[in-house]
VMD Tcl script that draws the C-alpha trace (Angstrom):
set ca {
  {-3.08 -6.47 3.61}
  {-4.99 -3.81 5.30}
  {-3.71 -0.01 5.94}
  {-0.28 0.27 6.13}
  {0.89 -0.87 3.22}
  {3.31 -1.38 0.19}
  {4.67 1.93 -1.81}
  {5.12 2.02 -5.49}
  {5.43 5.34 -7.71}
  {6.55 9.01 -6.94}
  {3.02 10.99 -7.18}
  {1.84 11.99 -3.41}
  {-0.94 10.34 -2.81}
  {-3.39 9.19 -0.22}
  {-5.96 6.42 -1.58}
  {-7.87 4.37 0.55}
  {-7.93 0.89 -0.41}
  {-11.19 -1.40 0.10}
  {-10.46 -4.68 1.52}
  {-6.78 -4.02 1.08}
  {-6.52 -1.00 3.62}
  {-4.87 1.95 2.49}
  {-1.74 2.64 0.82}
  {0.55 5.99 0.38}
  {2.63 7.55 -2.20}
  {6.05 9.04 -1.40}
  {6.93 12.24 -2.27}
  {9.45 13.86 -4.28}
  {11.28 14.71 -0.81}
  {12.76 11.70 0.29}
  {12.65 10.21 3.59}
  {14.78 12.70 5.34}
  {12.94 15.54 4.48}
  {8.89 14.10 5.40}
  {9.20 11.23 2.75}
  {5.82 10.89 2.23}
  {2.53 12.66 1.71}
  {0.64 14.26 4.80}
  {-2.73 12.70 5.40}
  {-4.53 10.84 7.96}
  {-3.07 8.09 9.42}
  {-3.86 4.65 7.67}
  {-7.20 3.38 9.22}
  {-5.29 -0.45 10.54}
  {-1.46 0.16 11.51}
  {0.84 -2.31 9.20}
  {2.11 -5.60 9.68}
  {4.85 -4.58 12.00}
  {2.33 -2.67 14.04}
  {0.29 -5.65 14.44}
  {2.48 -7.37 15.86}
  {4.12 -5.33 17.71}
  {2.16 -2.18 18.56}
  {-1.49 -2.63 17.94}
  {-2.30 -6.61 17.16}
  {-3.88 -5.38 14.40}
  {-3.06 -7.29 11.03}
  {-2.44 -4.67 8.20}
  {-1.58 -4.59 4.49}
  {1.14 -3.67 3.02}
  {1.02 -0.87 0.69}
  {1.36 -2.09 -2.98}
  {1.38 0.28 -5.34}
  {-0.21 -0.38 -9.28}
  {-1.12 -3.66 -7.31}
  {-4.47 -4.50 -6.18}
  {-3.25 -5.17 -2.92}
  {-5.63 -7.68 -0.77}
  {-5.61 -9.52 -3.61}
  {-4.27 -12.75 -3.02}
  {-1.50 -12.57 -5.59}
  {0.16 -15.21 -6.60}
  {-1.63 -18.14 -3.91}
  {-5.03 -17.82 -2.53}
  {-5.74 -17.33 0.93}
  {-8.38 -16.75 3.04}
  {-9.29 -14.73 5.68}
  {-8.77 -16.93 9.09}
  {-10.95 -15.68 12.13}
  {-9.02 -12.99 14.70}
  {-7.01 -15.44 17.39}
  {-6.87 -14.12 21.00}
  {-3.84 -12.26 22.25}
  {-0.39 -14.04 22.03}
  {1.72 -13.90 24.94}
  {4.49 -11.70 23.60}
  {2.21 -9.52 21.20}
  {1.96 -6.08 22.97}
  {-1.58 -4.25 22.64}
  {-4.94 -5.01 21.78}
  {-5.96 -8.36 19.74}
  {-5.99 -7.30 15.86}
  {-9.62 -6.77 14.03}
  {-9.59 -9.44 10.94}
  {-8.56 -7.44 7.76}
  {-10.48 -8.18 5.03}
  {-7.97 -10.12 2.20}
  {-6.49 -7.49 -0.25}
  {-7.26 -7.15 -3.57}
  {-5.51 -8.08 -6.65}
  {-1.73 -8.50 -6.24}
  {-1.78 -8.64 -2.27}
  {-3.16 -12.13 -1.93}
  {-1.67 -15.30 -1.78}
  {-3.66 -18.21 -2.61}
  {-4.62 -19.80 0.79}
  {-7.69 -20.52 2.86}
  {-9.57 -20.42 6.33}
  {-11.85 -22.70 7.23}
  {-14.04 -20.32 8.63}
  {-13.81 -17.83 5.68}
  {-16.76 -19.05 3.43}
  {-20.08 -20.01 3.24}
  {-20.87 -23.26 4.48}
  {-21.90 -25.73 1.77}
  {-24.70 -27.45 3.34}
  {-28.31 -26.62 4.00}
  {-29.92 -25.43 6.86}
  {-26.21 -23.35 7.91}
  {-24.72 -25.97 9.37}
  {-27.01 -28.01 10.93}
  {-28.70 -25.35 12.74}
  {-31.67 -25.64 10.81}
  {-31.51 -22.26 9.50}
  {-32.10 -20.85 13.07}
  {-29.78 -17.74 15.26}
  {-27.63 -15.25 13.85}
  {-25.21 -17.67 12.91}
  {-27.31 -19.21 10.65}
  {-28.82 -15.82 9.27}
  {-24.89 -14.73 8.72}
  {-24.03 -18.15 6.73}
  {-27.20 -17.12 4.45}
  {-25.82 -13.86 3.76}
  {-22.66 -15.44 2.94}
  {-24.10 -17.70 0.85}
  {-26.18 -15.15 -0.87}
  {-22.48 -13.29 -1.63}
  {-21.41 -15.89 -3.45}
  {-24.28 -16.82 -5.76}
  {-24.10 -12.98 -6.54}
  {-20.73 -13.36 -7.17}
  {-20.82 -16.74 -9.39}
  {-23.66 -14.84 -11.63}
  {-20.86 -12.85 -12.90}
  {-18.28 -15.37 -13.22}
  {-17.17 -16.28 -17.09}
  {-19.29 -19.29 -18.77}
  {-15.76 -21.12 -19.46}
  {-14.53 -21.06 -15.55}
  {-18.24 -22.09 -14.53}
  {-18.26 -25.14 -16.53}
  {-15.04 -26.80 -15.12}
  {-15.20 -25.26 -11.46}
  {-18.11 -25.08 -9.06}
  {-17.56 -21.49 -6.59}
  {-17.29 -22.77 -2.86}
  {-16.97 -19.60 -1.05}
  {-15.51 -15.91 -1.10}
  {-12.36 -16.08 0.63}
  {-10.46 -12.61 -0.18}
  {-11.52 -9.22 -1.44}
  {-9.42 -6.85 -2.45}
  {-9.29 -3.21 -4.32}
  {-9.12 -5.09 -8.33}
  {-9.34 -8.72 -7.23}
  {-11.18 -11.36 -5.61}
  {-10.73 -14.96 -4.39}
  {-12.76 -17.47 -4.14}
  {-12.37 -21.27 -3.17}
  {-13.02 -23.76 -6.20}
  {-13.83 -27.22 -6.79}
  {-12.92 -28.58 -9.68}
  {-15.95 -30.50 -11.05}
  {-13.90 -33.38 -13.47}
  {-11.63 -34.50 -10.10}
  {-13.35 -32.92 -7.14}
  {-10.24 -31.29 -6.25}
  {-9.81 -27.51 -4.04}
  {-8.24 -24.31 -5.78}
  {-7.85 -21.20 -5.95}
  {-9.49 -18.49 -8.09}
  {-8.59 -14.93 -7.99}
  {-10.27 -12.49 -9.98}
  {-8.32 -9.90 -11.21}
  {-10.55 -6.90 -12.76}
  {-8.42 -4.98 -15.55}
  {-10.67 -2.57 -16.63}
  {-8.69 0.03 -14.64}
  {-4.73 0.68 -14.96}
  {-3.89 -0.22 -11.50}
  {-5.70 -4.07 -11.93}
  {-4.44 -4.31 -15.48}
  {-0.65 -3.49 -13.95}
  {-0.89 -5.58 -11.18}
  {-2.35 -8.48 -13.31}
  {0.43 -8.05 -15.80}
  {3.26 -7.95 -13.42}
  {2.14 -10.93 -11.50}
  {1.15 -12.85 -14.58}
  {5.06 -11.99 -15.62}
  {6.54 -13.96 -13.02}
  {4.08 -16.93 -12.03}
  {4.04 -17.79 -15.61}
  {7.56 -18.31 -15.60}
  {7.94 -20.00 -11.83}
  {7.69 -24.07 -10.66}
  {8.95 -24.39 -7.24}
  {7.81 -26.58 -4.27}
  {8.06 -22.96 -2.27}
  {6.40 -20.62 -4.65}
  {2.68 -21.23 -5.19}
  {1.61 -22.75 -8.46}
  {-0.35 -20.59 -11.46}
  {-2.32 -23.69 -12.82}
  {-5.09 -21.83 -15.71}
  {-5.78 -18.48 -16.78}
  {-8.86 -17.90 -18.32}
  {-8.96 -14.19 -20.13}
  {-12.17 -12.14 -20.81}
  {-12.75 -8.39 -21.76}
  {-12.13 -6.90 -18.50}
  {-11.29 -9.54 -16.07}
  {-8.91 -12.29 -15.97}
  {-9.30 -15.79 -13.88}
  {-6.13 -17.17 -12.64}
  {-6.57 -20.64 -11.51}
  {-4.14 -21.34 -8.33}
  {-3.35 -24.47 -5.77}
  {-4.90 -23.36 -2.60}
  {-3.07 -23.17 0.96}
  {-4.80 -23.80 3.56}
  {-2.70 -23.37 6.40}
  {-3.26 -19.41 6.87}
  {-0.16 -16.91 7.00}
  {2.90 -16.81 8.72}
  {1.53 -13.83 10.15}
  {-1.13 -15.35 12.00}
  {0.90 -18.14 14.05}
  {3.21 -15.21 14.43}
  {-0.01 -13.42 16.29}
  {-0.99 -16.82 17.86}
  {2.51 -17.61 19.18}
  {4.26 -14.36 19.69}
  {8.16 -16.00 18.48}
  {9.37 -18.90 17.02}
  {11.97 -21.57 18.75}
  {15.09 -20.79 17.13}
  {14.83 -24.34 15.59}
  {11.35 -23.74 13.86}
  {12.74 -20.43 12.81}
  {15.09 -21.92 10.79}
  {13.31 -24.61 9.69}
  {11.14 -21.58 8.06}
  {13.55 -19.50 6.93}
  {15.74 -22.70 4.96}
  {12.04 -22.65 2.60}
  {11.70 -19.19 2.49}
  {15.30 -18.27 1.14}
  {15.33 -21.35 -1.38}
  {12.25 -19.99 -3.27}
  {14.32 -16.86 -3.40}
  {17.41 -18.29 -4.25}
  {15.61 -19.84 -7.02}
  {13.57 -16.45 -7.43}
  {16.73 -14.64 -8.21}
  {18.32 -17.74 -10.60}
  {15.53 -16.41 -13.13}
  {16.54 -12.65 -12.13}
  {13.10 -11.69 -10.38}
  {12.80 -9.81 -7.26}
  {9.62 -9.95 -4.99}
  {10.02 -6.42 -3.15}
  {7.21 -7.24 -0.50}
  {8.36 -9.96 1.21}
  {6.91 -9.84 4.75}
  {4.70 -12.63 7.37}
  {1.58 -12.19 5.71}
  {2.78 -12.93 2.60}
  {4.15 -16.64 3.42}
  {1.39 -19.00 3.75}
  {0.83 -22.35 4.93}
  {0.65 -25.06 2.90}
  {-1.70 -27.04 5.26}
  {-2.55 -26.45 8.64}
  {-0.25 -29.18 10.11}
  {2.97 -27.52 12.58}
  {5.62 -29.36 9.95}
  {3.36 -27.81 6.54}
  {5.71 -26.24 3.85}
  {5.72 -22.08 3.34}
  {4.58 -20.92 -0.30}
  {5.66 -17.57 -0.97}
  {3.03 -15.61 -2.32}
  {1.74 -12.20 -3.97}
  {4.05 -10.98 -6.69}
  {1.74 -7.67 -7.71}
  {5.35 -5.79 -7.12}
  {7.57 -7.98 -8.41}
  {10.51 -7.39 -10.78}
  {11.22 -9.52 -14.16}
  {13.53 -7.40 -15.51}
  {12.84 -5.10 -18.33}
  {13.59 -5.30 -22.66}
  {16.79 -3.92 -22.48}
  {18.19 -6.35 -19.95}
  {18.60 -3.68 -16.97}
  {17.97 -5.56 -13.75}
  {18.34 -2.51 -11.73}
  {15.03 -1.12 -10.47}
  {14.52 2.43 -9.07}
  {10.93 2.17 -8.21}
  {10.63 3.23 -4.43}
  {7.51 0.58 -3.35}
  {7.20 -2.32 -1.04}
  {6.06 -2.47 2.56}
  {7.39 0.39 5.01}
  {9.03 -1.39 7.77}
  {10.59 -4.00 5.38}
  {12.24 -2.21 2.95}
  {15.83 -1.59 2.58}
  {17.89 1.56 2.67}
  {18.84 1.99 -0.80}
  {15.12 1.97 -1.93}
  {14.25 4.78 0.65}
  {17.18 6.50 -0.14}
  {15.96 6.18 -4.36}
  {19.07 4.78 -4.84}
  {19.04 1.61 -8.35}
  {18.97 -1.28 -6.30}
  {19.06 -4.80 -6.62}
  {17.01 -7.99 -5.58}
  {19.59 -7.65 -2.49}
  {16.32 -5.92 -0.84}
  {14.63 -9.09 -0.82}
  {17.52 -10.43 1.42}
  {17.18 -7.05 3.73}
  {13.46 -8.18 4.31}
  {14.47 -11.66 5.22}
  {16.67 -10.27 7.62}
  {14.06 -7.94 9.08}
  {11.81 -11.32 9.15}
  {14.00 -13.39 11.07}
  {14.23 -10.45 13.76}
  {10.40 -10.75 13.40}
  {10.41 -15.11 14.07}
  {12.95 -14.95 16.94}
  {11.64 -11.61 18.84}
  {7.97 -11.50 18.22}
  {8.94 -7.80 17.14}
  {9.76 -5.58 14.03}
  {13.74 -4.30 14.15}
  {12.28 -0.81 13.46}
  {9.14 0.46 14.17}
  {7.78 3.93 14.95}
  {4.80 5.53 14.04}
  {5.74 8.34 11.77}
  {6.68 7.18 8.80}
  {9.65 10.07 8.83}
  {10.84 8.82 12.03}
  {10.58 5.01 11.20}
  {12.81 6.07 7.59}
  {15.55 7.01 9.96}
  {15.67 4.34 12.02}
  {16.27 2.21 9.10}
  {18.63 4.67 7.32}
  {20.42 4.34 10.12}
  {20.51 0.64 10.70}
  {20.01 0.79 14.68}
  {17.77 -1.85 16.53}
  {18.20 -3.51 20.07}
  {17.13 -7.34 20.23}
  {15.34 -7.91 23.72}
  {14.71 -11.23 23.41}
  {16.09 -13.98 25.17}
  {20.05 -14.73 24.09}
  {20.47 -17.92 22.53}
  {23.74 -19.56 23.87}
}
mol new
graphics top color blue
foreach p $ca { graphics top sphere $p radius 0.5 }
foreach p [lrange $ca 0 end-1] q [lrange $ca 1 end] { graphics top cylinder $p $q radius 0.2 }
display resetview
């Protein structure tokens, strides 16, 4: 995701995020008192901004998760589409895919290098051409570090997400010539090794037509190589952009996938905490494709002594629910709160609450008060 972003932990603190954006620490105050650190602004407004402020596209804010990186699915990142009708504000500036934890595993056409010589038939001529080099020069940098045992059974296609401890890149497997997902997860650091472990925690454990698929982990000293089916359909979040709303009938065709994968989510007692548009993907690019739910860098397994109830405050501001602003234990409920806030999102083209200061937008959700100015479905 880009700036606005996905909270996790207590200390106040204002980090800016590579690829991923930016992402802020609460304080010790609570919402009603300033909530959150002081600091400049995030440098791309979040998701609900984007779509309903700016057009920007934004990151959520994932704490102890390398955010931007496509987390559980790979994805890449698609070109900026025009303005939708229905999309107040500017169009939104591409956001560079977020690091590890933030990414799910899909792909854009237009993300990587082309494969060919000569840039794609244009005989190595124009800035095009001069760009597709560059690209292409990225990734043979990038395979030159890759692990011996990953190189021998995929050939690197392009760079498709970057992120602040993660990277994804589009795969061929040599044996079958078939497309995947790699993302990179670098664990030197706390954060990576965190966000690695907690997503490893639940895709491990998952197999669902809705959730996307861990396929191979390869391990080395500071980096580990999950191996991932690749969606190539782009993000909720963009035909969201493109469109504006959904038809009440494609809404719920959308929202039946999305709440089986959690339904089956919370049968093994895991909770997502940053569901949101951008983190639903496409399974192809087709209008009737299936939604993978991706990115589980702030996901919940449960813990050794068998307490489901979590009291970390994180997820993505305009999506999370009361109880976590108010630091209140909470349940995977929250995940149901963000579908909610989601299907506002599919039928109105708008978030339920939205406000610039992050004080002011705490409220509005605290207090549960939204107006719905769409048209009325009879």
């Amino acid at each position: 995701m880009a700036t606005p972003k996905s909270f996790r932990g207590r200390t106040p603190l204002l980090e800016s995020r590579d690829s991923a954006g930016s992402r802020s620490h609460p304080t010790d105050e609570g919402p009603e008192a300033g909530g959150f650190s002081s600091g400049p602004r995030p440098l791309v407004p979040c998701f609900a901004r984007s779509i309903c402020r700016v057009g920007q596209r934004a990151a959520g804010v994932r704490a102890a998760s390398p955010v931007g990186a496509p987390t559980a699915g790979v994805r890449g990142t698609p070109p900026p589409p025009p303005a939708a009708p229905g999309i107040k504000g500017r169009p939104r500036s591409p956001r560079p895919r977020p690091g590890a934890a933030g990414m799910g595993c899909g792909a854009s056409g237009k993300a990587g290098p082309p494969e060919g010589p000569g840039g794609g038939g244009r005989g190595g001529r124009g800035p095009e051409a001069a760009a597709e080099a560059a690209r292409r020069m990225q990734v043979a940098r990038f395979r030159a570090r890759f692990d011996p045992r990953v190189l021998a059974r995929y050939d690197i296609k392009a760079l498709i997400g970057t992120g602040s401890f993660s990277k994804v890149v589009r795969v061929e497997q040599k044996t079958t010539k078939k497309p995947f997902a790699i993302k990179v997860m670098e664990t030197g650091v706390r954060e990576g090794r965190e966000a690695c472990d907690s997503e490893l925690a639940v895709l491990r454990r998952v197999s669902h037509r809705y959730i996307v698929q861990l396929l191979e982990i390869f391990e080395a000293q500071d980096r580990v190589y999950m191996v991932m089916e690749l969606a190539t359909g782009g993000e909720l979040f963009d035909r969201l952009m493109t469109q504006g709303s959904f038809t009440e009938q494609d809404a719920v065709r959308i929202l039946q996938m999305v709440a089986d994968g959690i339904r089956y989510l919370h049968a093994l007692r895991i909770t997502h905490r940053d569901l949101k548009p951008e983190n639903l993907l496409y399974y192809h690019p087709g209008a009737e494709s299936k939604i993978l739910i991706t990115d589980f860098g702030l996901a919940h397994s449960g813990n050794k002594s068998g307490d489901w109830t979590m009291r970390t405050l994180c997820g993505t501001p305009e999506y999370m629910a009361p109880e976590v602003l108010l630091r209140k234990p909470y349940t995977s409920a929250v995940d149901m709160w963000a579908l909610g806030v989601i299907t506002f999102v599919l039928l109105s083209g708008f978030l339920p609450f939205d406000d610039e200061s992050h004080t002011r937008l705490y409220r509005k959700i605290l207090k549960g008060k939204y107006d719905y100015t769409g048209e009325v479905i009879k």
